[in-house]
Structure formats: C-alpha cells, structure tokens
GUDRENFI-910708 format. One line per 5 residues: their letters; for each residue x, y, z of C-alpha. Coordinates in nm, 4 decimals, always signed. Layout:
a> X/Y/Z ~ ...
//
This chain:
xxxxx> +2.7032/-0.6576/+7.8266 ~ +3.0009/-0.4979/+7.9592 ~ +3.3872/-0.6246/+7.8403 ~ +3.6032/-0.6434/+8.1225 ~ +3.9126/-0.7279/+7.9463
xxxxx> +4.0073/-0.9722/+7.6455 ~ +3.8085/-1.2648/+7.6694 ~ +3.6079/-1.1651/+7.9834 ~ +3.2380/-1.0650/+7.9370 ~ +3.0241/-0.9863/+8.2449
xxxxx> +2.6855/-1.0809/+8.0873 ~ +2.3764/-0.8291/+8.2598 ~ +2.0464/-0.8579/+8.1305 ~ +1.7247/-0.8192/+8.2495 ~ +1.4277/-0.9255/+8.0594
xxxxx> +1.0676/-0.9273/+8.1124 ~ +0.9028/-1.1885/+7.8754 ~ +0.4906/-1.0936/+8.0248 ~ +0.4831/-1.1157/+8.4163 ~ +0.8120/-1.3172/+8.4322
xxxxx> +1.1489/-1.1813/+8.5020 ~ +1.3863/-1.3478/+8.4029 ~ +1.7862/-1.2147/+8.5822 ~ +2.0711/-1.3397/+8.4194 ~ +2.2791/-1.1819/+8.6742
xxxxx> +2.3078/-1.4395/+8.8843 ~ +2.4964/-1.6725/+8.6308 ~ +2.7767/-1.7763/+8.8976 ~ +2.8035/-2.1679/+8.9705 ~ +2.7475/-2.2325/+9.3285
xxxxx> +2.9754/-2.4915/+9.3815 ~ +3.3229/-2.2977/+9.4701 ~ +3.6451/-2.4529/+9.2784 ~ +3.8130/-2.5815/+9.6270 ~ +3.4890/-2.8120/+9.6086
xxxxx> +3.5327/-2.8944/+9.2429 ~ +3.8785/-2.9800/+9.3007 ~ +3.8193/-3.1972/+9.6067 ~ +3.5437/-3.3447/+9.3836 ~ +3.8029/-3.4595/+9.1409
xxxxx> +4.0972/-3.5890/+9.3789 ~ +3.8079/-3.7756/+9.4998 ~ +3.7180/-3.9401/+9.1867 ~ +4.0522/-4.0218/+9.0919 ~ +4.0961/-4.1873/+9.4349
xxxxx> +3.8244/-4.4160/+9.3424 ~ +3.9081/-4.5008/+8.9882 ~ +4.2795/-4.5707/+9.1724 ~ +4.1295/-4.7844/+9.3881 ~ +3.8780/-5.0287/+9.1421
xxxxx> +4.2511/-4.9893/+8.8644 ~ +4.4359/-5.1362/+9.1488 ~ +4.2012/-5.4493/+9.1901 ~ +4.1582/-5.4640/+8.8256 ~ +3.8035/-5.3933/+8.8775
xxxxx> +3.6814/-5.2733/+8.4846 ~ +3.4940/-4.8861/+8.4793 ~ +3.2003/-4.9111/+8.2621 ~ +2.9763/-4.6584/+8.1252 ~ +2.5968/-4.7804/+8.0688
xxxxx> +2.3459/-4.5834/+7.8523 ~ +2.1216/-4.2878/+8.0960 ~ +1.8207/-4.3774/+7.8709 ~ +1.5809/-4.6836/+7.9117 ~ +1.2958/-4.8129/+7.7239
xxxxx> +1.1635/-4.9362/+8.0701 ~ +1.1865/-4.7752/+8.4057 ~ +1.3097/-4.9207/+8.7606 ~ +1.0958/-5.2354/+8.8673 ~ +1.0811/-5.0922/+9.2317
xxxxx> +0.7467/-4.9419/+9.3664 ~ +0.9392/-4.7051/+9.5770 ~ +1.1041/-4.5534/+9.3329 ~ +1.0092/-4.2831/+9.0680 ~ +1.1495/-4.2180/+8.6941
xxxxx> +1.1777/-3.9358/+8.5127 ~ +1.0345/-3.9441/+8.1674 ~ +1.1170/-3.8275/+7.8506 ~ +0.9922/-3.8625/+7.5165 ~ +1.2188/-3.8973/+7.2059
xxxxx> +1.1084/-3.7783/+6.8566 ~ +1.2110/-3.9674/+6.5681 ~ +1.2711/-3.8442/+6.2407 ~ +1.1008/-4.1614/+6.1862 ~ +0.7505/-4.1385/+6.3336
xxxxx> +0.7188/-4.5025/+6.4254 ~ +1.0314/-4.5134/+6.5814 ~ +0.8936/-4.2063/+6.8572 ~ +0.8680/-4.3338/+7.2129 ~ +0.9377/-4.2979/+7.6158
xxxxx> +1.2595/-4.3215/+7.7198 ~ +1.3233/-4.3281/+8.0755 ~ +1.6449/-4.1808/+8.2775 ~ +1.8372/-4.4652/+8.4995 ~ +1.7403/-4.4147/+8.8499
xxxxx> +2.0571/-4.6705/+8.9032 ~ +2.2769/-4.8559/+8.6878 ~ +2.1733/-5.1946/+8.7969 ~ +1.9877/-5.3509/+8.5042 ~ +2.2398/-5.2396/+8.2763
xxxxx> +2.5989/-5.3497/+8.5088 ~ +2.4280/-5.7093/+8.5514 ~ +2.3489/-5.7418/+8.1781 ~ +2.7199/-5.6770/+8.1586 ~ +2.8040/-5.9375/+8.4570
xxxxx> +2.5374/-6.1886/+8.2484 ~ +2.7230/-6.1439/+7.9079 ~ +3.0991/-6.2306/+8.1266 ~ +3.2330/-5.8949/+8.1670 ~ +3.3953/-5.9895/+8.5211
xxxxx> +3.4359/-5.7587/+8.8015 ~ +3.2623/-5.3668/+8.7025 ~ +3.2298/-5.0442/+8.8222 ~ +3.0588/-4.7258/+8.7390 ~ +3.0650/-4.3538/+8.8644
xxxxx> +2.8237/-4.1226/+8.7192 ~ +2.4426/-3.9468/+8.6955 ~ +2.1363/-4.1166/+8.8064 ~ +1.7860/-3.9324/+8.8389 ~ +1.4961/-4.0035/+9.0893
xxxxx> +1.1999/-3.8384/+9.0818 ~ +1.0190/-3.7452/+9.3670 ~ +1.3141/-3.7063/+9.6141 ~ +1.4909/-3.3848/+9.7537 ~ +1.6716/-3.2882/+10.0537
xxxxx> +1.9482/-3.1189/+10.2363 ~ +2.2112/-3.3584/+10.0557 ~ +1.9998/-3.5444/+9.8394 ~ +1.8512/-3.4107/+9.4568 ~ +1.6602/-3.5555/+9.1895
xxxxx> +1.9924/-3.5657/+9.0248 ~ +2.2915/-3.6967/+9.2045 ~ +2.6148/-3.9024/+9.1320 ~ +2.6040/-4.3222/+9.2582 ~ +2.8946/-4.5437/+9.2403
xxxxx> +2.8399/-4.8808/+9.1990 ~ +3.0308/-5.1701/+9.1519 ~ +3.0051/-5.5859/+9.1191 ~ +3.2066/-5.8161/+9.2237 ~ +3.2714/-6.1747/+9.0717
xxxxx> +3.2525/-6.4697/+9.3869 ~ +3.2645/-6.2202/+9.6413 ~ +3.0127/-6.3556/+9.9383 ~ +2.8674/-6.0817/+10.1845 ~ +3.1677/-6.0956/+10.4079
xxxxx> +3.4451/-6.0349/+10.1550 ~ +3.1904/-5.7363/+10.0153 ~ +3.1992/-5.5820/+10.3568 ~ +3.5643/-5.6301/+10.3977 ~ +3.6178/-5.4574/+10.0828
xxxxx> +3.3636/-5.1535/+10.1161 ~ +3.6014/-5.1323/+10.4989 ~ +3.9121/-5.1030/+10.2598 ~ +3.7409/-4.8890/+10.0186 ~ +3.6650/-4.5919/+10.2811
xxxxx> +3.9901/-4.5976/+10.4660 ~ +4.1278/-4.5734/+10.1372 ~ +3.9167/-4.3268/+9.9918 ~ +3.7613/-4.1238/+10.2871 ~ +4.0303/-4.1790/+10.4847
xxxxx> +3.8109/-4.3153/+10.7255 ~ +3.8735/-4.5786/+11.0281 ~ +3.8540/-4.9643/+11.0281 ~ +3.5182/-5.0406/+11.0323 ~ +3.4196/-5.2618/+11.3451
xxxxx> +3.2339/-5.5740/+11.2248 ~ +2.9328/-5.6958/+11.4632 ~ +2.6392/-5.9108/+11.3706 ~ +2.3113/-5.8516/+11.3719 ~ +2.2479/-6.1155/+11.6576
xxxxx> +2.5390/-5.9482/+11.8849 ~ +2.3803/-5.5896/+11.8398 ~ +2.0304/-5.6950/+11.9809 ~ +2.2514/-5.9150/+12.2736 ~ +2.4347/-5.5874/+12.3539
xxxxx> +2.2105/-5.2887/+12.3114 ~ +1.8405/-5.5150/+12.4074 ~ +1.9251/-5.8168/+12.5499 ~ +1.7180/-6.0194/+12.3691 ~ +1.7528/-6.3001/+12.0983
xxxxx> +1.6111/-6.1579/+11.7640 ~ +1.5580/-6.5981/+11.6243 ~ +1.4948/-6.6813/+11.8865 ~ +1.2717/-6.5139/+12.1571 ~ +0.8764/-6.4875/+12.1551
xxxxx> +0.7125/-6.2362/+12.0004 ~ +0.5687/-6.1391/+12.3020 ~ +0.9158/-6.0253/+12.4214 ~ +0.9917/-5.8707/+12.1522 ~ +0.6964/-5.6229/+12.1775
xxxxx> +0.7754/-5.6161/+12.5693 ~ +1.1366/-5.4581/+12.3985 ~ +0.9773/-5.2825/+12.1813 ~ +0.7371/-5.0819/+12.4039 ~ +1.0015/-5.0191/+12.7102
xxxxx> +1.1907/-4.8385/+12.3933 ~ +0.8660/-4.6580/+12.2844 ~ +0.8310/-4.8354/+11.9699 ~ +0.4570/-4.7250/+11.9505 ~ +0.4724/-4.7581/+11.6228
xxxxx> +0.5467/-5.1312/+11.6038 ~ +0.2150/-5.1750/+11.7431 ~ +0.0171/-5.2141/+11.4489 ~ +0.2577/-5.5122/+11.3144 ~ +0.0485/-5.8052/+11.3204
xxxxx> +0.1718/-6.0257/+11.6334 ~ +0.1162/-6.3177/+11.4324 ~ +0.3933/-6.2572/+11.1711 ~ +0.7544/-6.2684/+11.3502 ~ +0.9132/-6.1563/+11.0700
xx> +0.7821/-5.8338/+11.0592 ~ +0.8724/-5.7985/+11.4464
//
C-alpha cells in the first residue's frame, strides 16, 4: 500500500488464496470520465425531455417474486434469507420493468417513465451484457402512430438524430420486392423468397401464410 499524497492510496496487493491469484492491481474503472460525463448529459436530456411532456419518472422494485412470462427470456435468481425462516424465498431480478410500469398505468398513474438496471441471463455481446440500462416509458391514448411520432421527436431531441422517414410495411415490400405482402399467393411469395436466397424460409409450412 503505498501513500501518494493526502488522501491518495495506490492499493498493490497480490494474494494467492491456493491455486488462485487474485491482482488487485488492476482496480481502474474502464469506462473513462469523458464517457461518464456524456453518460450523464445524456440522461438529463431524457429526463428533460419526458419533464417537458409531463411524462412522470418512476422507480419500480429490481426484485420479483415471479420472473418474466416470456420463453425467450432468462432471469437471474436470487434467494433471500429471512430472519424469519418462513418468510425465505426466490426473488427474481427484472429483466424489464413492464409488469411493474403497467401495474402503475392499472392503478391511474397516467403517462410513466423509467431509466435504470435490468438483468438477462443468458445474453452477452459486443454492446450487449447481462446487465444493461432500458428506458421505458407508457403513454396514456397514444395509438401506434402518435408512439412513432414521438420516439421520431425523442431521438432528434436526444441523439440529435434526423427526422425519421415514415413508410409502411405494405410500401417497403412494393418498393424493395414488388410484391403484395396481403395480398399475393404464397406461391409468389416463396418465388421472392428464393430469387433473394431465403433458403431458410423453406421449411415454413406453405400452408400457413402467416408465417410466409
């Protein structure tokens, strides 16, 4: 432990509990502070944005007596120890706040938002952890077109991003495929689909259009 002036300690230890080594060297975060800063003026853009709109932040409990209802998606599990032995059980961490925010929306809270940690087991990549940070937010008598125009608003304001173009789904298939996704036969459709090399739609059963 060496004292590199008054209230800085550069902690170096080194110890070997068995076969394990365990280097407490390498104590440094690895996120730099121009990324914890741009973290925060991003945050604070978004609370701006939902104060603005009078959209209300919430903060829902990380622990749930039941996990996510979705086959495709795994919990992490912990168990809680009572001081009470009855009262010991599971607990499971939120892999969204969904359940909770529309318990909320159920009991007349109005229009809600909330930023913070969800957990998913199971999942890991270049930008994705088991641990990561969702925003999520509900709107009161929004339909699907006043959502999208506001999620448009949201990243221009936010991400400084362009206006997003709006196209349906039937245009797309008319532009890039010419082909009517209601109302062509399926037979077409796998035509389309193997002149794109959409081997793998092959196996769909030719029978069920809505899986084509």
């Amino acid at each position: 432990m060496t004292f590199i002036s008054p209230g800085t300690i550069r902690l170096s230890i080194t110890i070997n509990p068995g076969n394990h080594t365990i280097d407490m060297t390498d104590w440094k975060p690895t996120a730099s502070f121009e990324t914890l800063k741009a973290r925060g003026e991003l945050f604070a853009r978004i609370r701006e944005f939902f104060s603005r709109r009078k959209v209300l932040e919430v903060d829902t409990p990380l622990l749930s007596t039941h996990t996510v209802t979705d086959p495709f998606i795994q919990s992490f599990s912990t168990k809680f120890s009572s001081p009470q032995p009855d009262a010991s059980k599971i607990l499971h961490f939120q892999t969204s706040p969904e359940y909770a925010m529309k318990r909320l929306l159920a009991a007349g809270s109005g229009p809600i938002y909330q930023l913070g940690k969800v957990y998913r087991n199971e999942e890991q990549g270049r930008y994705h952890g088991p641990e990561f940070t969702m925003l999520e937010w509900y709107q009161i008598d929004f339909d699907h077109h006043k959502l999208m125009a506001e999620v448009d608003e949201f990243l221009q304001v936010v991400a400084n991003c362009k206006p997003a173009e709006k196209i349906s789904y039937y245009e797309l298939y008319q532009q890039h495929l010419n082909i009517d996704p209601h109302l062509d036969s399926v037979g077409k459709l796998r035509k389309t689909a193997l002149a794109n090399n959409l081997d793998d739609l092959f196996t769909t059963d030719e029978r069920d259009r809505s899986a084509w």
